[in-house]
Structures are given as C-alpha cells and as structure tokens.
BALO-896314 format. One record per atom (N, C-alpha, C, CB): residue in one letter; x, y, z; atom name; residue number from 1. Coordinates in steps of 0.2 Angstrom, whole numbers. Glycine has a CB too. Layout:
BEGIN
+------+-------+-------+-------+------+-----+
! rest !  east ! north !    up ! atom !  nr !
+------+-------+-------+-------+------+-----+
!    A !     X !     Y !     Z !   CA ! NUM !
...
+------+-------+-------+-------+------+-----+
//
This chain:
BEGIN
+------+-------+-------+-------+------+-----+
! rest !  east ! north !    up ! atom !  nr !
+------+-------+-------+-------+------+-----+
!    X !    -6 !   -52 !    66 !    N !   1 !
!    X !     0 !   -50 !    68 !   CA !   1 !
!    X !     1 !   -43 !    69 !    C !   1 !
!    X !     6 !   -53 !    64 !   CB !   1 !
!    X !     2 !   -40 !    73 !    N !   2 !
!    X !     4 !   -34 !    77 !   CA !   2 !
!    X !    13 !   -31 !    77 !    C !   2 !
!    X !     1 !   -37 !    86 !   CB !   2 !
!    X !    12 !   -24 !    73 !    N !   3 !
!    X !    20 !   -24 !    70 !   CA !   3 !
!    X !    20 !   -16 !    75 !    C !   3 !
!    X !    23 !   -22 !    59 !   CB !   3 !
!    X !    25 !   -19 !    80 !    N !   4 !
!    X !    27 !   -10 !    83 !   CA !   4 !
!    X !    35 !    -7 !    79 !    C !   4 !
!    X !    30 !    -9 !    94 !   CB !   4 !
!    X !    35 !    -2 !    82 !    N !   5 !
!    X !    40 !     1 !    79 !   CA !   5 !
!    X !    48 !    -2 !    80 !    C !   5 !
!    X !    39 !     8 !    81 !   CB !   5 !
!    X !    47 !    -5 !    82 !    N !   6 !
!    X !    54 !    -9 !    83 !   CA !   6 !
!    X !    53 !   -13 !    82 !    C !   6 !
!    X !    56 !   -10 !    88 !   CB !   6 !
!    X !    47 !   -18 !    79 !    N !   7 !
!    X !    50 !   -24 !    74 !   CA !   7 !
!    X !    51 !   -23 !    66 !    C !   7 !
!    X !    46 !   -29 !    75 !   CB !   7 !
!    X !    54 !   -25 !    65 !    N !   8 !
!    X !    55 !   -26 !    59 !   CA !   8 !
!    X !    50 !   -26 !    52 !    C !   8 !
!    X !    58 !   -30 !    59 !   CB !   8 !
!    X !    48 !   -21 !    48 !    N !   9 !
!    X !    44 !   -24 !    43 !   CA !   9 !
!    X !    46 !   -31 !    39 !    C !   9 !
!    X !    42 !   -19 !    40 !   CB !   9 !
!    X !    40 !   -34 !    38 !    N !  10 !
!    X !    43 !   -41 !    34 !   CA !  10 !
!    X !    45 !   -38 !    24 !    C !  10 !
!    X !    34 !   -47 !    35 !   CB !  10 !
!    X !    48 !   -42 !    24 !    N !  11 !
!    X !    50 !   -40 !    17 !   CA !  11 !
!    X !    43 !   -44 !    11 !    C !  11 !
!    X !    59 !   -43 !    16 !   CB !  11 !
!    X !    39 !   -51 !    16 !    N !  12 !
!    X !    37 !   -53 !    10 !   CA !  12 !
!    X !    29 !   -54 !    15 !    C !  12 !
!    X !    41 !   -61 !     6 !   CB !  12 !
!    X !    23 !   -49 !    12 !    N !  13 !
!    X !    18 !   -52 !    14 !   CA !  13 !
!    X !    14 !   -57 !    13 !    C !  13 !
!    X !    16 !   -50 !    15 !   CB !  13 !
!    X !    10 !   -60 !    17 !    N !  14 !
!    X !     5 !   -64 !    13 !   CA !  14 !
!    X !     1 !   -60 !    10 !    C !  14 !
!    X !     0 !   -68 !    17 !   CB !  14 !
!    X !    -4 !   -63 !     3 !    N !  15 !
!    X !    -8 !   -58 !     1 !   CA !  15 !
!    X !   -17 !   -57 !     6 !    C !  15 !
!    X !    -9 !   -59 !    -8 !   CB !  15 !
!    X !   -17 !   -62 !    10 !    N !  16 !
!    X !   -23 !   -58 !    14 !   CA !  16 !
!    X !   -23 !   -53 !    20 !    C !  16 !
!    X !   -26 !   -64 !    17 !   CB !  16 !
!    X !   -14 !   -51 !    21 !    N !  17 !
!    X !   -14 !   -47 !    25 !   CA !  17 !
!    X !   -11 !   -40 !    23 !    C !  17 !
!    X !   -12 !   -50 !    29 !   CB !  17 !
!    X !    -9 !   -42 !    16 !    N !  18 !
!    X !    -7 !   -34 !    11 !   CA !  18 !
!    X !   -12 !   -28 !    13 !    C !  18 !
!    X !    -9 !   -35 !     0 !   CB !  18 !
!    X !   -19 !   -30 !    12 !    N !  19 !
!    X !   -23 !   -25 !    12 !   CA !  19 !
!    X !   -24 !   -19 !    18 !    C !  19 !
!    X !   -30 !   -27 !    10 !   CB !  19 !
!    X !   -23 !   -23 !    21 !    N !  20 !
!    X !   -24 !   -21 !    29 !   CA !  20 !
!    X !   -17 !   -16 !    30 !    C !  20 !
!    X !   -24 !   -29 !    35 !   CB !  20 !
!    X !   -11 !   -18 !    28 !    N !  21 !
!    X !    -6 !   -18 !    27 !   CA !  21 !
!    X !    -5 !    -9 !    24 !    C !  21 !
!    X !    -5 !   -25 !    23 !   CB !  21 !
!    X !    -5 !   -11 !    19 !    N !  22 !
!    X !    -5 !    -3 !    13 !   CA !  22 !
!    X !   -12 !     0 !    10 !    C !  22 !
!    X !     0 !    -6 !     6 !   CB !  22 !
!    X !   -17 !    -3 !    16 !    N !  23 !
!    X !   -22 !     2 !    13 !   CA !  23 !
!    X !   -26 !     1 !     6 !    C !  23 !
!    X !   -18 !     8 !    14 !   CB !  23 !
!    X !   -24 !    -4 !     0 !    N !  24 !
!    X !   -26 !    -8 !    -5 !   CA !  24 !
!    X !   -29 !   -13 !    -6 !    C !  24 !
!    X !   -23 !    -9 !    -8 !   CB !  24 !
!    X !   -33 !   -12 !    -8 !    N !  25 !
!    X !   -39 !   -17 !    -9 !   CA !  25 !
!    X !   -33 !   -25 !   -14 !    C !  25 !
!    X !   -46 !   -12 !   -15 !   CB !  25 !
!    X !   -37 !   -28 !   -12 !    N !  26 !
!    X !   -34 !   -36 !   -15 !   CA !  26 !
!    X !   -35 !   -35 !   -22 !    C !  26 !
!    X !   -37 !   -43 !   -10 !   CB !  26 !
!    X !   -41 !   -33 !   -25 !    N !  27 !
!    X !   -39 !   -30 !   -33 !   CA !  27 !
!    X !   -35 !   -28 !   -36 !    C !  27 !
!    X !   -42 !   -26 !   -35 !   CB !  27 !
!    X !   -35 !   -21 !   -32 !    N !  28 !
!    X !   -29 !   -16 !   -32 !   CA !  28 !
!    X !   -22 !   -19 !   -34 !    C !  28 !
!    X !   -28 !   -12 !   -26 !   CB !  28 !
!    X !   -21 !   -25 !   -28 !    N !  29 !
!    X !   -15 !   -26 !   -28 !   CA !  29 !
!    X !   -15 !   -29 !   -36 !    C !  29 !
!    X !   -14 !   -31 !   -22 !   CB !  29 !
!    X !   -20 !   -34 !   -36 !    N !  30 !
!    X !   -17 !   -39 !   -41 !   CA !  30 !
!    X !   -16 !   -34 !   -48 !    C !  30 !
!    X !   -23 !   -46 !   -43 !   CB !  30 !
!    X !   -21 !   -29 !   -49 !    N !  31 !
!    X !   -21 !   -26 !   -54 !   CA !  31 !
!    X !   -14 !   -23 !   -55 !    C !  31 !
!    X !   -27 !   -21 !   -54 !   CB !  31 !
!    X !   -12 !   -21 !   -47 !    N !  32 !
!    X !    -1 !   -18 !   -50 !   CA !  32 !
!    X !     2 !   -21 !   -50 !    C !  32 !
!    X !     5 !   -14 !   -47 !   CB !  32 !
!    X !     2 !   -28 !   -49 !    N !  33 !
!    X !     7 !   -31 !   -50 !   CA !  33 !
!    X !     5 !   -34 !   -57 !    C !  33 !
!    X !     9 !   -37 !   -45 !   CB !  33 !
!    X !     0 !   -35 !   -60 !    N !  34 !
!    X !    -3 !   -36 !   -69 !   CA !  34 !
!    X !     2 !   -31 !   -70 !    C !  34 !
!    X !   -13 !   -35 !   -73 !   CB !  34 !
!    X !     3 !   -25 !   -69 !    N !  35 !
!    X !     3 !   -18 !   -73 !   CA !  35 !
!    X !    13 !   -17 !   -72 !    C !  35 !
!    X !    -2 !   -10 !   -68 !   CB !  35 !
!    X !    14 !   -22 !   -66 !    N !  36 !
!    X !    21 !   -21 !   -66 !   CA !  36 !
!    X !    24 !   -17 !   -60 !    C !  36 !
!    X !    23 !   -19 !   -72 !   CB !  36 !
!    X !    21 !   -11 !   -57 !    N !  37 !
!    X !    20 !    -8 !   -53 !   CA !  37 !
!    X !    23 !    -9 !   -45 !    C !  37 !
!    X !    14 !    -9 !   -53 !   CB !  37 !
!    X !    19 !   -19 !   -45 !    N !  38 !
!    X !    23 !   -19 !   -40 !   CA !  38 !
!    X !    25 !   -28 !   -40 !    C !  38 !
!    X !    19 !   -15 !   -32 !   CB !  38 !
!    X !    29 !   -32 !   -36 !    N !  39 !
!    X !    29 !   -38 !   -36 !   CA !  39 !
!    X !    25 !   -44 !   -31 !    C !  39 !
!    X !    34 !   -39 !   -36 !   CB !  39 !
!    X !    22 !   -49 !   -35 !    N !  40 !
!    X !    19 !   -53 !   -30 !   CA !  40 !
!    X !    24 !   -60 !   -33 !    C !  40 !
!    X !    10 !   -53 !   -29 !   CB !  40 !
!    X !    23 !   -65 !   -27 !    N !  41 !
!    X !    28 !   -70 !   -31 !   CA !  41 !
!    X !    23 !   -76 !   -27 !    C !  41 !
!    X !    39 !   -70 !   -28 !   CB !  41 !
!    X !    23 !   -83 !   -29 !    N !  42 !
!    X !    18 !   -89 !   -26 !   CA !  42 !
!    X !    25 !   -94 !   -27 !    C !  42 !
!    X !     9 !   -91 !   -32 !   CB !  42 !
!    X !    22 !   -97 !   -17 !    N !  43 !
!    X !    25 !  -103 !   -16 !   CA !  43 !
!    X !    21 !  -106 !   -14 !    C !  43 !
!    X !    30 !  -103 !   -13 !   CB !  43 !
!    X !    21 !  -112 !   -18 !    N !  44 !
!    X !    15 !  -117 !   -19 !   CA !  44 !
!    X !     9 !  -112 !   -18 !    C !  44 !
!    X !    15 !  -124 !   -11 !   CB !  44 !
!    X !     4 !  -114 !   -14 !    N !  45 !
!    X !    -3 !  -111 !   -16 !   CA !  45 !
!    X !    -3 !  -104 !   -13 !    C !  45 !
!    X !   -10 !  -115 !   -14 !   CB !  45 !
!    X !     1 !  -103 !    -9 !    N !  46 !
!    X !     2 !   -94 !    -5 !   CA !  46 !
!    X !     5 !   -90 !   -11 !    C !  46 !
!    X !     9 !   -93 !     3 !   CB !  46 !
!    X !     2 !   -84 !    -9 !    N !  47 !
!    X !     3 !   -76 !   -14 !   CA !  47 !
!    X !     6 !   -73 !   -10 !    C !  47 !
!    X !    -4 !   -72 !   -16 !   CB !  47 !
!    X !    12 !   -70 !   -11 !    N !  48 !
!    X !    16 !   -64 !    -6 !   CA !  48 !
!    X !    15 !   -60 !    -8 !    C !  48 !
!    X !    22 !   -65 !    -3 !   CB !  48 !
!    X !    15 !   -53 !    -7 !    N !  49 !
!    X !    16 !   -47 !    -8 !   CA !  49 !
!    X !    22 !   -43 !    -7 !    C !  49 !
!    X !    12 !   -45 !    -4 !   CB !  49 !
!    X !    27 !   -42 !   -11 !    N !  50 !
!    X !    37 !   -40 !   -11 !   CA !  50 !
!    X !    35 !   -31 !    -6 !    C !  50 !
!    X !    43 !   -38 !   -24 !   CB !  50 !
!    X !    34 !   -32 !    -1 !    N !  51 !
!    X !    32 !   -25 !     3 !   CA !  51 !
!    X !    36 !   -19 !     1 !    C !  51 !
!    X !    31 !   -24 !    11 !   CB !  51 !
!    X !    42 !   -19 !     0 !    N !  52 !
!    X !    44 !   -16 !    -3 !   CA !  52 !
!    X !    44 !   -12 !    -9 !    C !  52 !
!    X !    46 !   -19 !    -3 !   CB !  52 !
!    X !    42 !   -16 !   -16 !    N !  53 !
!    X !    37 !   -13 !   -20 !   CA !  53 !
!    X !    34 !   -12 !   -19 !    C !  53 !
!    X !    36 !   -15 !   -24 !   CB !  53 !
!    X !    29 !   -14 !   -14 !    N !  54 !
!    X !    22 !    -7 !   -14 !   CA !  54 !
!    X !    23 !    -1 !   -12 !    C !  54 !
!    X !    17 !    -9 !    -9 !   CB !  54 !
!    X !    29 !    -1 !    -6 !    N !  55 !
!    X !    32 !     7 !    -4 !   CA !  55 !
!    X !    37 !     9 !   -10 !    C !  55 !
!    X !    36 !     7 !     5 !   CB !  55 !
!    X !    39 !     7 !   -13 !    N !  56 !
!    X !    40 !    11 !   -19 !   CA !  56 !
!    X !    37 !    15 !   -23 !    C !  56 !
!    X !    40 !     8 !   -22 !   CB !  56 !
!    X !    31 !    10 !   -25 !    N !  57 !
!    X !    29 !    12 !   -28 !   CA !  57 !
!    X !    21 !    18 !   -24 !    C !  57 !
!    X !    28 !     5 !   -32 !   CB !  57 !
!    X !    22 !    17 !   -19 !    N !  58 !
!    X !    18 !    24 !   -15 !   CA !  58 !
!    X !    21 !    30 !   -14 !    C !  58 !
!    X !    14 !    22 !    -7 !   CB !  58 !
!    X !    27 !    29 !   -15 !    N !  59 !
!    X !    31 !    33 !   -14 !   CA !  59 !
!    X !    33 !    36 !   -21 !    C !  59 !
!    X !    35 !    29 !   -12 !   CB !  59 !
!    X !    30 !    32 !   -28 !    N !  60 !
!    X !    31 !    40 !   -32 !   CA !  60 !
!    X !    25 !    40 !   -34 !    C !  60 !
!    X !    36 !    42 !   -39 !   CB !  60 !
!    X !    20 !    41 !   -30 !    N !  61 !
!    X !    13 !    45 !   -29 !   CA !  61 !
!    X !    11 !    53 !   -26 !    C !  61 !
!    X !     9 !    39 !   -24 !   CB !  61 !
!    X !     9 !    54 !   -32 !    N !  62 !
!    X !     8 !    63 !   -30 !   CA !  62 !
!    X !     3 !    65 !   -23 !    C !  62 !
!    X !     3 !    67 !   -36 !   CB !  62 !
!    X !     7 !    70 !   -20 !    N !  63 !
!    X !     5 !    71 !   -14 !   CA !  63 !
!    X !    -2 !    75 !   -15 !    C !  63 !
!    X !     9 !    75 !    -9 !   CB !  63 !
!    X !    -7 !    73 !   -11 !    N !  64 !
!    X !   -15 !    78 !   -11 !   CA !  64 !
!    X !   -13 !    88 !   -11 !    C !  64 !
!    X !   -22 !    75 !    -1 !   CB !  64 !
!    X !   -15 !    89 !   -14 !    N !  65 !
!    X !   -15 !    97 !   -16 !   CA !  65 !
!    X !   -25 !    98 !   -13 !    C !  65 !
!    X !   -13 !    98 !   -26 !   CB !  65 !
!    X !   -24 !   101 !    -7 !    N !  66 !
!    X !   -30 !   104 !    -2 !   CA !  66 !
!    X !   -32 !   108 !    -9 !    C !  66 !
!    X !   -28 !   109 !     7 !   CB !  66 !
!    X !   -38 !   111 !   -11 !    N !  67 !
!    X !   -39 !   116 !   -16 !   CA !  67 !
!    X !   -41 !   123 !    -9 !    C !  67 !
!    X !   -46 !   114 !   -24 !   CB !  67 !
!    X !   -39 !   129 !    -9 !    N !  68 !
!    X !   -40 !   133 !    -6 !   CA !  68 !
!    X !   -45 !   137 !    -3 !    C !  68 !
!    X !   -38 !   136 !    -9 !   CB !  68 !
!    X !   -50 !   137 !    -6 !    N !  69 !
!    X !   -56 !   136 !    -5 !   CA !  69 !
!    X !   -61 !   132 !    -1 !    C !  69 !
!    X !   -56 !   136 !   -10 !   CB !  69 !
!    X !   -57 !   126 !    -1 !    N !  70 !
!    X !   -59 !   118 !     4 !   CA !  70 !
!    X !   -57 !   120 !    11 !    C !  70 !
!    X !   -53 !   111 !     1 !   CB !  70 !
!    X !   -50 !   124 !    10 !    N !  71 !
!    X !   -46 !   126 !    18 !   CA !  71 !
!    X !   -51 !   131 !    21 !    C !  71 !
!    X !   -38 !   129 !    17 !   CB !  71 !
!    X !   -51 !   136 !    16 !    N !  72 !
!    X !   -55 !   142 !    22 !   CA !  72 !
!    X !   -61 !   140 !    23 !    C !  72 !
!    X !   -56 !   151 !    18 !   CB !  72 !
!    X !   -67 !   133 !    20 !    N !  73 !
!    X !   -71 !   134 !    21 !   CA !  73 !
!    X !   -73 !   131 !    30 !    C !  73 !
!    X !   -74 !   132 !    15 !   CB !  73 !
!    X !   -65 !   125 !    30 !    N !  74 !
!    X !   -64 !   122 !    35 !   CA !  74 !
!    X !   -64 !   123 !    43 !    C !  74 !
!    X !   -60 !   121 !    34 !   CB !  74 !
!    X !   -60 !   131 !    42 !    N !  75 !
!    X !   -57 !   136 !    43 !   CA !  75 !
!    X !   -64 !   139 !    48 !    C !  75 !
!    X !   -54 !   141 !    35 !   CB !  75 !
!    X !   -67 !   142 !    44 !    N !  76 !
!    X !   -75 !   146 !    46 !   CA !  76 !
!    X !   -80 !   140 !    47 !    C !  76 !
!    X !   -78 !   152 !    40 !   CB !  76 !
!    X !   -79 !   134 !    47 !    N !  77 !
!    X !   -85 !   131 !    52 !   CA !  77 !
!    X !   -84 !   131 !    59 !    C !  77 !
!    X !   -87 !   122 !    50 !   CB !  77 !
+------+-------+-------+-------+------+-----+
//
C-alpha cells in the first residue's frame, strides 16, 4: 500500500509492513516492544504495530552530531 501525503497514516500496522514503514528491522521491533518502548497488540494470529509509539519513541532519539573533521573532509573531495 502506497501512503501520499494526503492520506492518512494508519494508526495500527501490520507487523510485515512496520519495517518498511519506520525503517526497523522486525527484531528491532519486537525487541521494543519486550523493552516497552513501543506497542504491538495481536488479533487472532496478526501482529500490529501502535505507529504511533514507534514515532514516539523516534522522536526522543538523539539527532546525529557530523564530527567536524568528517565535514571538511567532505568539503575538499
């Protein structure tokens, strides 16, 4: 399924399409929701993903810090 900007994100994903989704591996996932991190919930034999807690929870993840040195070398190729 194909999301533009005008539709709506879903609130509950399946878990075969999370990864694709937010970029985390299907390990990953399970391993945050074990950790609490984020929510998954099962009806009957489907696994959803609460997408919402995943953008949460990416959301109080530290932004990448370029180290300075990395930049000028970028800079001069």
């Amino acid at each position: 399924m194909n999301y533009s900007p005008n539709t709506p994100a879903p609130e509950m994903v399946p878990l075969p399409r999370a990864p694709g989704m937010f970029g985390l591996s299907r390990s990953g996932l399970y391993r945050l929701a074990a950790d609490g991190k984020i929510k998954m919930v099962k009806i009957g034999s489907r696994t959803l993903v609460d997408a919402a807690s995943v953008r949460a929870f990416l959301a109080t993840l530290p932004a990448l810090e370029v180290r300075q040195d990395l930049r000028r070398a970028e800079v001069a190729a």
